[in-house]
C-alpha positions, 0 to 999 in steps of 0.5 A, spaced: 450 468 711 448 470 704 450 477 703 448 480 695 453 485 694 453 491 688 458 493 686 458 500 682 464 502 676 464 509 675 469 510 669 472 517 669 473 519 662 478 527 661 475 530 655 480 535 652 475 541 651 479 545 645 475 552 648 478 550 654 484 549 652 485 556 648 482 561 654 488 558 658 493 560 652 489 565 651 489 567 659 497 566 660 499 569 653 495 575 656 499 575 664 506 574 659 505 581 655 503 584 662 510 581 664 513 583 658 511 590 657 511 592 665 519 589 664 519 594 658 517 600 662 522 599 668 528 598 664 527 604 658 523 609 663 524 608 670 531 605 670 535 612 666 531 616 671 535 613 677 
């Protein structure tokens, strides 16, 4: 019995995509200023009212 077997290689190949990279900063720069200012309001507006 012969068999004629083919046999694909797929190499996967990560390419950095610099926009990608920067719209990620970018996104979670912007969810720590969110956090950040949301901290500030709590701590100088809301808590003396308590």
């Amino acid at each position: 019995m012969n068999k004629d077997v083919d046999i694909e290689r797929h190499e996967v190949q990560e390419k950095s995509d610099s926009s990608m990279v920067w719209s990620t900063f970018i996104k979670y720069a912007a969810y720590l200023i969110i956090f950040f200012g949301v901290l500030y309001l709590i701590i100088y507006y809301l808590l003396p009212l308590v």
